[in-house]
C-alpha positions as CSV (number, residue, x, y, z in Angstrom):
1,X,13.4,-8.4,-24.8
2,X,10.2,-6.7,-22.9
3,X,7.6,-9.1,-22.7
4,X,3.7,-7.4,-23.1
5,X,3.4,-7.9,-19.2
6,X,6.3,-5.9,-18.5
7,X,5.2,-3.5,-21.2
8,X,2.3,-3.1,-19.7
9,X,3.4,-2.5,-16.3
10,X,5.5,0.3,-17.1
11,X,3.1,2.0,-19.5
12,X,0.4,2.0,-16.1
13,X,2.9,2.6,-13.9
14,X,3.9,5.8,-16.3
15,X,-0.4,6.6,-16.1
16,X,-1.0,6.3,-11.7
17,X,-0.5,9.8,-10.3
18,X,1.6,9.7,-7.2
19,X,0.8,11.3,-4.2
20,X,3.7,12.4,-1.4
21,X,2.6,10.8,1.9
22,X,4.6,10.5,5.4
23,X,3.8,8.1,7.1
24,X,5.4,5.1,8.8
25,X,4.9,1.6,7.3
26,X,5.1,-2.0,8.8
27,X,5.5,-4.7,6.4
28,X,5.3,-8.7,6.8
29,X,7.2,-11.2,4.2
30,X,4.5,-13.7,2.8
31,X,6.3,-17.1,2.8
32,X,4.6,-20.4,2.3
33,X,4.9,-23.2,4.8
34,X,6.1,-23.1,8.3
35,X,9.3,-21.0,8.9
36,X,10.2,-17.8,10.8
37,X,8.0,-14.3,10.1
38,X,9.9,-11.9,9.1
39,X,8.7,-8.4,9.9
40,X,10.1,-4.7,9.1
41,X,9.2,-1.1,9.1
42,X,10.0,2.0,6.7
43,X,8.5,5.0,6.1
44,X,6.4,6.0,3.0
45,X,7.8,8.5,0.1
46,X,4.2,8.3,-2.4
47,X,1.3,6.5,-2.7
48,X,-1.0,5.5,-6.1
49,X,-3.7,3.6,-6.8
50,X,-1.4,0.9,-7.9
51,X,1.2,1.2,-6.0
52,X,3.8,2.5,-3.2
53,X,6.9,3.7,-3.2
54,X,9.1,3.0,0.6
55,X,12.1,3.5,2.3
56,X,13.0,0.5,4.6
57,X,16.6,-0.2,5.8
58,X,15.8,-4.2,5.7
59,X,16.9,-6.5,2.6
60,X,13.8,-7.0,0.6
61,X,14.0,-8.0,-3.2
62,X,12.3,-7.9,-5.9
63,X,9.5,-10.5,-6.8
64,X,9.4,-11.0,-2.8
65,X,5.3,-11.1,-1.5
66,X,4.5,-8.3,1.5
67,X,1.6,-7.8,3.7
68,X,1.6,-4.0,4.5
69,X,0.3,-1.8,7.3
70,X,0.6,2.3,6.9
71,X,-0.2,5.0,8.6
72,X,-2.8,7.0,7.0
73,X,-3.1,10.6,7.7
74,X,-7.3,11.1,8.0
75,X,-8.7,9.9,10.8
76,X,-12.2,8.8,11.6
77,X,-14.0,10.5,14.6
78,X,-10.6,11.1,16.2
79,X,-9.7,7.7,15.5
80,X,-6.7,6.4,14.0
81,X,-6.8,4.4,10.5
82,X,-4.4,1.9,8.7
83,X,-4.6,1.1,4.8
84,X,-3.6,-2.5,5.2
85,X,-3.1,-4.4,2.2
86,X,-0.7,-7.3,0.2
87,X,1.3,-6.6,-2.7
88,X,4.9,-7.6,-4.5
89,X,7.8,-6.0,-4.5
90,X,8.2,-4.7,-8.4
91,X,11.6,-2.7,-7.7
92,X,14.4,-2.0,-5.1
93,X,16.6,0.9,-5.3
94,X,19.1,1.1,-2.0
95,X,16.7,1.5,0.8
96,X,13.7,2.8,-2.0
97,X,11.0,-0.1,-2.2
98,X,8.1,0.1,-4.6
99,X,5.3,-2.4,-4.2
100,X,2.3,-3.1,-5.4
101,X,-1.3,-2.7,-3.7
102,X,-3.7,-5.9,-4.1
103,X,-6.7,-5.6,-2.2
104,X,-6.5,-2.9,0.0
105,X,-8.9,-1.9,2.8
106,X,-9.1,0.8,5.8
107,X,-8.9,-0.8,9.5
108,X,-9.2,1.3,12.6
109,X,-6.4,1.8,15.1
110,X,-9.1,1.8,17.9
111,X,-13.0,0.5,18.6
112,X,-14.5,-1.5,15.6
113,X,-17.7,-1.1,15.9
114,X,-20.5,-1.7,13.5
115,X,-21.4,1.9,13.1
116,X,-17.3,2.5,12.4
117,X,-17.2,-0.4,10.1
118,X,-20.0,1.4,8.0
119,X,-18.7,4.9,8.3
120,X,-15.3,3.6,7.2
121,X,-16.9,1.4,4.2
122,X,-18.4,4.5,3.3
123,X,-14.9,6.9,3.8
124,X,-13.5,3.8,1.6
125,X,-15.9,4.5,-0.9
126,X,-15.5,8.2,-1.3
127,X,-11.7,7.8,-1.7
128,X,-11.9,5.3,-4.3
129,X,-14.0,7.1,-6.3
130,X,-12.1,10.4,-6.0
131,X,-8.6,8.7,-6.9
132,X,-10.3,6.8,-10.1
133,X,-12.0,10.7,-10.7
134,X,-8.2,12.0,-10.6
135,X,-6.6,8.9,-12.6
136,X,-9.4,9.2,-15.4
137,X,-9.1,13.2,-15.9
C-alpha cells in the first residue's frame, strides 16, 4: 500500500518538466565509514529541478547515496562549468538511473576566482529562477 511519501513523490515527480541534456556524468557512492570509494561515469538522458535521469553501465541500486558531477552545456567566459551535487538513487531500470538533486551548485572546470565565483552565483541565480518560472507556469 502507497505510503503519503511515496504518494507524494510520484505526484512531484509527475509536476518537474524534464529537459533532454547530453552530457557526460561522474558519480561517487556515499558510504559511511572507512572502506573503498567507489566511482563511475554515465552519460545524462534529462535533467529537472528535482531530479536526473542517467545511463551508467555500473551496478547502482535503489536507495544507494551519490555524489554527482555533469557536464553542463553553458560555459562561463569560455570556461567550462560542472553542476555538482548529492542525491539518492529513487529508480533503476537496466542501465537507466534516476536520482535525485540535493543541494546543487555550479563549479568551474578552470580558474576560480573571486570575480568567477560572483559571476557564477549570479548565472546560478538566473537559472533557478527561470526553471521555478517554467515549473510554476
Amino acid at each position: 500500500m502507497p505510503t503519503p511519501e511515496i504518494t507524494a513523490a510520484v505526484h512531484e515527480r509527475k509536476e518537474a518538466m524534464c529537459f533532454p541534456v547530453d552530457a557526460e556524468l561522474r558519480y561517487q557512492i556515499v558510504r559511511r565509514g572507512t572502506g573503498k570509494l567507489v566511482n563511475g561515469t554515465g552519460e545524462v538522458v534529462n535533467i529537472s529541478s528535482r531530479g536526473l535521469a542517467f545511463r551508467s553501465g555500473g551496478s547502482l541500486q535503489s536507495g544507494m547515496r551519490l555524489r554527482v558531477s555533469m557536464g553542463w552545456p553553458a560555459k562561463l567566459d569560455k570556461c567550462k562549468l560542472r553542476l555538482v551535487f548529492e542525491g539518492v538513487v529513487l529508480r533503476v531500470a537496466g542501465n537507466l538511473v534516476i536520482v535525485t538533486i540535493k543541494g546543487a551548485e555550479f563549479r568551474t572546470a578552470g580558474k576560480n576566482t573571486p570575480a568567477t565565483r560572483e559571476e557564477m552565483t549570479t548565472v546560478a541565480g538566473a537559472i533557478e529562477a527561470a526553471s521555478w518560472r517554467i515549473l510554476v507556469q
